[in-house]
C-alpha positions as CSV (number, residue, x, y, z in Angstrom):
1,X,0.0,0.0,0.0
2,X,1.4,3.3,-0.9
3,X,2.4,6.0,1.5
4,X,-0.7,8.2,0.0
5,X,-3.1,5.8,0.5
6,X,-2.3,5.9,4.1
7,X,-2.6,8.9,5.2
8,X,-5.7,9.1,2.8
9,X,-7.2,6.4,4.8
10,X,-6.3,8.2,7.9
11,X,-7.3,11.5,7.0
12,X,-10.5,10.0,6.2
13,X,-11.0,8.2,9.5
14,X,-10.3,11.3,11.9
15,X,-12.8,13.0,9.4
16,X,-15.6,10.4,9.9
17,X,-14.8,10.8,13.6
18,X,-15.0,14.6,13.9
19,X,-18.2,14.6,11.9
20,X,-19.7,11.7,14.4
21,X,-18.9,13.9,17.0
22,X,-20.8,16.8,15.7
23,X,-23.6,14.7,14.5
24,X,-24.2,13.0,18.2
25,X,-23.3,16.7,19.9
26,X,-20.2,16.1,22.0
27,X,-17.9,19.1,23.0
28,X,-15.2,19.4,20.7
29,X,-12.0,18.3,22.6
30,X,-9.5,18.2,20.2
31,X,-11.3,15.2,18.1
32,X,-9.8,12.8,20.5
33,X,-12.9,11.3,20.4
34,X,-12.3,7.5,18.6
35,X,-15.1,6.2,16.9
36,X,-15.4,2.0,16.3
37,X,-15.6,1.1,12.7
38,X,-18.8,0.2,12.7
39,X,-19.8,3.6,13.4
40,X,-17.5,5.1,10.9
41,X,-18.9,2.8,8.3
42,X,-22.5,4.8,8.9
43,X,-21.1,8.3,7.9
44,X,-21.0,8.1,4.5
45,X,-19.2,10.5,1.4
46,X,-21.1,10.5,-1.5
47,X,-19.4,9.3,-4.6
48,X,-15.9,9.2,-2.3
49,X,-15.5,12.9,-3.3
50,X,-14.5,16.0,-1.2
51,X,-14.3,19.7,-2.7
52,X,-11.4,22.0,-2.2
53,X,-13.0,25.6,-2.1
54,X,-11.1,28.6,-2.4
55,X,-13.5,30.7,0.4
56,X,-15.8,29.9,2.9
57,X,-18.9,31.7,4.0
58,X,-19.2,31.8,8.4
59,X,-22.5,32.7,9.8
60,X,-22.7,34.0,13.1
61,X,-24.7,36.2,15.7
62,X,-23.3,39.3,17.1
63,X,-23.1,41.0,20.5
64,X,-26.1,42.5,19.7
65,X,-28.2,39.7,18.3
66,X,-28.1,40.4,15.1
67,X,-27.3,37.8,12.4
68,X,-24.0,38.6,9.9
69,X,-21.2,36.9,8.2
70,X,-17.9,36.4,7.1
71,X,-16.1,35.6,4.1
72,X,-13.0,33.9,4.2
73,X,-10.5,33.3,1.2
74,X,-7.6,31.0,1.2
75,X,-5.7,32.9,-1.7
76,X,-5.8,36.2,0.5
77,X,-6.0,35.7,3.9
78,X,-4.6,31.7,4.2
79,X,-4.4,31.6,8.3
80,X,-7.5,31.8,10.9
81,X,-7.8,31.9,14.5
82,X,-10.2,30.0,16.2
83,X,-10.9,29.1,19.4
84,X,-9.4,25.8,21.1
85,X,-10.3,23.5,23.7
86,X,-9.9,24.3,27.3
87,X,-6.6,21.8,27.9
């Protein structure tokens, strides 16, 4: 098996397992939540494909309750900061 297939297979599994723990609403710790195969095997990618997108669109409320976004593009502006877990 080739070194690409790998960490393709890896990168998969820790993004079946961050998605589970979204789905079934645990706090986000880092994604050291593990998942068994089983439950991996229900999260499905339809047609095995994933899109690279150049910007992303992040809705959010503000102080004052109102509702707005951002815009964020790679080819600009290629480093965020979000928030991380406590530990």
């Amino acid at each position: 098996m080739s070194v690409v297939l790998i960490i393709l297979q890896d990168f998969i599994s820790k993004l079946k397992d961050h998605l589970l723990g979204r789905i079934h609403g645990l706090d986000f710790d880092g994604d050291t939540n593990q998942f068994s195969n089983d439950n991996r095997n229900s999260v499905r990618i339809q047609n095995n494909v994933i899109f690279r997108v150049a910007t992303v669109r992040v809705n959010y409320t503000t102080y004052d309750m109102r509702r707005d976004f951002d815009t964020v593009n790679s080819t600009t502006h290629p480093f965020i900061m979000v928030s991380s877990p406590e530990n």
